[in-house]
N, C-alpha and C positions, 0 to 999 in steps of 0.2 A: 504493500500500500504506500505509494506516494502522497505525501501534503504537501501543496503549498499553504504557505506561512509566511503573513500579514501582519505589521503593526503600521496601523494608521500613526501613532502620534511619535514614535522614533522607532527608525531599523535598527535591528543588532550591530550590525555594520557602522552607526554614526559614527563620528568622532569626537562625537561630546559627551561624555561620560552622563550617565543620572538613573534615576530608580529606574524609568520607562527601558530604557536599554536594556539594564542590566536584568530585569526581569524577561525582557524579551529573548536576549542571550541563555538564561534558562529555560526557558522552554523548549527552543530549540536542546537545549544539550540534554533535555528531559525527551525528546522524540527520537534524538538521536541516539539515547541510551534504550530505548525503546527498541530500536533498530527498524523504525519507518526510515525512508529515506524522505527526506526533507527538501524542498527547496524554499528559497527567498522569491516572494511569488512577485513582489512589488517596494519600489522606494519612496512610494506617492505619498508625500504626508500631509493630510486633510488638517493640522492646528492649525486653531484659531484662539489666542489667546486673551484676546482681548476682547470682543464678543460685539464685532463689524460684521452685520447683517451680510453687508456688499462682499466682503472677503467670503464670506461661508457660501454665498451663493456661487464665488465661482471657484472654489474650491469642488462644489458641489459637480459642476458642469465639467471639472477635470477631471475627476473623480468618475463619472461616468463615462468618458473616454478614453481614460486609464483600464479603467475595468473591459471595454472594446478592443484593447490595443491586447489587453493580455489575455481574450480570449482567442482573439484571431492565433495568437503564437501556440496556446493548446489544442485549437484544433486542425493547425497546421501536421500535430503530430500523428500517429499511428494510437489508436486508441488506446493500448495495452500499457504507451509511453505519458499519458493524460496523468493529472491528481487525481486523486483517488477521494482526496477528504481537503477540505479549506477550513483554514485555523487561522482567527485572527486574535491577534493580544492586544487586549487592554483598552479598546474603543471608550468614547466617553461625549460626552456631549460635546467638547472642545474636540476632539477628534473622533468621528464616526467613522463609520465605515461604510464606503460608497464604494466599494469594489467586490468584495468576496460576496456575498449575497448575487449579485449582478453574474457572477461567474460561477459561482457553484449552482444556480436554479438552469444557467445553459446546459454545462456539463453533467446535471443532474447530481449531482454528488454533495455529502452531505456537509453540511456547515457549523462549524466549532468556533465558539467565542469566549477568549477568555478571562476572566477579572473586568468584567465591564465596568465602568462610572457612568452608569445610568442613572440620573435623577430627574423623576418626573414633572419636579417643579422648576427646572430650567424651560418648559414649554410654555409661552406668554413672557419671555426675557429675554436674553439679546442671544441668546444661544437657542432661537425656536427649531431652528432648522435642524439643528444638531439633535438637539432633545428628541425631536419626531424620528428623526432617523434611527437613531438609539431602538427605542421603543419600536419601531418597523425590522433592526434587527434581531434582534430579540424573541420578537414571534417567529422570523424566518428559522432563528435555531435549531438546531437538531440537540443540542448540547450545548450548555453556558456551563462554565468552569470558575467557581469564585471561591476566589485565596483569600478574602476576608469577607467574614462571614455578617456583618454588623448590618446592613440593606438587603439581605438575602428574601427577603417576604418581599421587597418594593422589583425586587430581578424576576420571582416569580410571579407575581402577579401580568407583570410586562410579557414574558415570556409565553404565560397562557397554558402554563403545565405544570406543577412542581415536581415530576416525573423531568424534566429537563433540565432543572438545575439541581449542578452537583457543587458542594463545599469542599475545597481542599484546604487544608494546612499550608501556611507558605514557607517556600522551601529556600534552598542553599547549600552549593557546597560546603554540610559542616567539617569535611576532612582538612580543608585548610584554614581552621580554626583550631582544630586540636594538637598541631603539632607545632607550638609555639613556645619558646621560652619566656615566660610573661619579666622573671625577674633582672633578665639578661637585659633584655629589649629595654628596660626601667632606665638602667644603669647607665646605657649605651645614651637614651634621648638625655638624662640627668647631664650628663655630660655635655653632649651635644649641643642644647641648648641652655644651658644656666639654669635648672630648674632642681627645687630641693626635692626629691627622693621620699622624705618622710611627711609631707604636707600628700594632702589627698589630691589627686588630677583628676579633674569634671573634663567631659569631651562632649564636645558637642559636631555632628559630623552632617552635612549642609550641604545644597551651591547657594550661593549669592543671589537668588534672580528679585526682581523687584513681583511684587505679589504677595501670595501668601508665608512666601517663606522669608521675605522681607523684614514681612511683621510679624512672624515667628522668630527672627534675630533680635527685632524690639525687644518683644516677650520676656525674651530668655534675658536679656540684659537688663529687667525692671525688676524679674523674678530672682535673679540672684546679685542683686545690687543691695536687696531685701535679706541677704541671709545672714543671719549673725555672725558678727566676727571676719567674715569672707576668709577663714583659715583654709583656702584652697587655692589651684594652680587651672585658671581655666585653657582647654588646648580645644582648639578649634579647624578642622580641616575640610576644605571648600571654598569656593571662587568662584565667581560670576561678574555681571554688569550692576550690580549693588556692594561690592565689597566694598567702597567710598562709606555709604550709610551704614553699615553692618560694621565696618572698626570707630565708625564714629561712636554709635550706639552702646558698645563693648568697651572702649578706650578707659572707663570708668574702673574696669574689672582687670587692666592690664594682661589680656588674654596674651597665650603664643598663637600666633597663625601659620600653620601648615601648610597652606592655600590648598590645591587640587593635588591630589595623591593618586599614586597610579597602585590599580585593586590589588595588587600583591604585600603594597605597604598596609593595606589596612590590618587584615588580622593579629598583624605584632602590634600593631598602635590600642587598638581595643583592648587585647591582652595586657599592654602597659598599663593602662588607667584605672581609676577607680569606679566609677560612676559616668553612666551618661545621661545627658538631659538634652532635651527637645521638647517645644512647643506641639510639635505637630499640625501646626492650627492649618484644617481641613485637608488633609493630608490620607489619601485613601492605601495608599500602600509604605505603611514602614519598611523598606529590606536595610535600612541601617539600622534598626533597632533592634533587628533579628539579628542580624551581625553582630553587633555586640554583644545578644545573650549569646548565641553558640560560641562566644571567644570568653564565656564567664563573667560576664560584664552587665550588673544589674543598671534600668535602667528608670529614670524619671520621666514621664512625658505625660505632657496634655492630651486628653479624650478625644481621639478621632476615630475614624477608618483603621487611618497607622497603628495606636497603640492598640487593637485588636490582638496582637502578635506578642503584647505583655500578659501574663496571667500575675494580678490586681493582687500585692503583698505577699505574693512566690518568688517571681523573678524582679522584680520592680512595684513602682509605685504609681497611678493610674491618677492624677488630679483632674478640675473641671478645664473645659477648654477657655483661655483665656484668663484665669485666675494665677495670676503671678505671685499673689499672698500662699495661696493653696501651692505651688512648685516652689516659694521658696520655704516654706517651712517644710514638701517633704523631702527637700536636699537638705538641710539641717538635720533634721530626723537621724537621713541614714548616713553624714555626715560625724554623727556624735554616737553613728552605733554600727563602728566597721563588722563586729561581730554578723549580726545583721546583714551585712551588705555583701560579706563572705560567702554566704549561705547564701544567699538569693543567687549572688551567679553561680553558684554551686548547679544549684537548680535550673537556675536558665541555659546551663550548658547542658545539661543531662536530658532535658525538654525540649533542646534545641537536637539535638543527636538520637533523639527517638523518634521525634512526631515530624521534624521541619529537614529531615534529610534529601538529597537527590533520589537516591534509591527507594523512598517513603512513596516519594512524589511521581516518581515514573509508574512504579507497579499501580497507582490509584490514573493516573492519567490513561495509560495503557488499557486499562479496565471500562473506564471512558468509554473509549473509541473503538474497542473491541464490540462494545454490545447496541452502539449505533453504529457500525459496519457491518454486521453481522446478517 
């Protein structure tokens, strides 16, 4: 069985790092451990981020030519050489999907969508077009695949089946989380950067874009500006078109900035620290905050989609979204009770290496697709 595989809002392929990619690069390595052969059906990216009517319309109208251009190419082939199944990652009202529906109802074959951001009350707002679309995907489904499970009644009801949609766990390679020397790597940045060793290191792991994660840098800098004492070493890695505002807003807190780190450095840097915090503010998929638990690493963060992926005074600590009182006293908290915090990532490695594995995630994917191809 062949797939082509679709992400409307970034290819695995980009060259800009960020959650959208690097989940979409999982999937992929989840099909491909699968042993479908896979292809990259499309680079067409339908974001709209800013929510220009006139942009989505002709987005929309490319989008529908895109989706012509790349049937003509499948059925130029030999039938047996066709997709077999179309999989798209991560659609959402800022990017739809105007191509895989369009192409799987030609070819007949069936249509897999997965971790939508579907919200129904983006129809009647500047995102209508997109929101419908969503919603018209959704029904075309044969399978919806959602890694965070927190809107899962608002996916079925759109879908028209709850027979169609399935909950996974979200995943990650936890192998290269576990083979880190956490006290080595300590020693190595203590050095490196002039930082004391026996003071706690808060990490907070980001890009810069202006939005929501803007004012998630705000947040985070009101929220621990607020903690008693500030008996900590804030380190911060990521970079965008706001990191101007983002050290302004921090400058208070005398953070270290990492800027943009290439994915091999993370899991020694998580294993280094103490604690992570993040805002989260509307944030539908954490994969940094799951990073950090599979590298032992308990975490802070404001109520979204994202913090789905924390289990609430196990591995971390779950505040209200936007409440910077409530994040900094629960950084105080676990601050003044390492014992505590020891045990938490204790637990969020062992939670992360059971449930949020590749191999978890294939066999439950594989299973999938096995019983709407079948």
């Amino acid at each position: 069985m062949t797939i082509a595989f679709y992400a409307p809002q970034k290819a695995p392929d980009d060259s800009v790092p960020s959650g959208d990619r690097l989940l979409a690069r999982l999937l992929m390595n989840i099909l491909d451990r699968a042993e479908y052969p896979v292809e990259l059906a499309s680079h067409f990216r339908s974001l709209d981020r800013a929510g220009d009517t006139q942009r989505q319309g002709r987005l929309a109208a490319l989008g529908a030519w895109e989706a012509q251009r790349i049937l003509r190419r499948y059925q130029a082939r030999p039938p047996e050489e066709r997709p077999s199944l179309w999989f798209t990652c991560a659609p959402s009202h800022r990017a739809p999907d105007w191509v895989g529906p369009v192409v799987a109802d030609a070819l007949e074959i069936p249509y897999v969508v997965a971790q939508t951001g579907y919200d129904p009350f983006q129809d009647g707002g500047p995102w209508t077009l997109g929101a419908r679309r969503m919603a018209d995907c959704l029904r075309r489904a044969d399978r919806v695949l959602q890694l965070n499970g927190g809107d899962v009644e608002t996916v079925i009801k759109a879908a028209g089946a709850p027979g169609k949609v399935q909950v996974l766990e979200p995943f990650l390679d936890t192998a290269l989380f576990s083979r880190v020397d956490a006290d080595a790597v300590r020693v190595a940045m203590a050095e490196a950067h002039g930082l004391d060793p026996a003071r706690p290191w808060l990490l907070t792991v980001a890009m810069m874009r202006p939005g929501h994660k803007e004012t998630s840098y705000r947040l985070l800098a009101r929220a621990l500006r607020h903690v008693p004492g500030r008996s900590f070493q804030l380190i911060v890695a990521g970079d965008g078109a706001a990191r101007p505002v983002v050290e302004e807003a921090l400058a208070p807190l005398s953070p270290l900035f990492l800027g943009e780190l290439d994915a091999m450095l993370m899991p020694p840097l998580y294993a280094a620290c103490d604690l992570m915090v993040w805002p989260a503010l509307n944030e539908s998929f954490g994969m940094a905050l799951l990073e950090a638990q599979a590298a032992g690493l308990p975490v802070v963060a404001g109520r979204s989609g994202a913090a789905t992926v924390i289990h609430d005074e196990k591995t971390g600590l779950i505040t209200p979204a936007r409440d910077y009182d409530a994040m900094a006293e629960a950084v105080a908290f676990l601050l003044l009770n390492p014992g505590l915090r020891h045990a938490m990532g204790r637990e969020a490695a062992w939670r992360a290496q059971r449930h949020n594995s590749l191999e978890t995630a294939t066999w439950r994917v594989q299973q999938a697709i096995e019983t709407i191809a079948a």
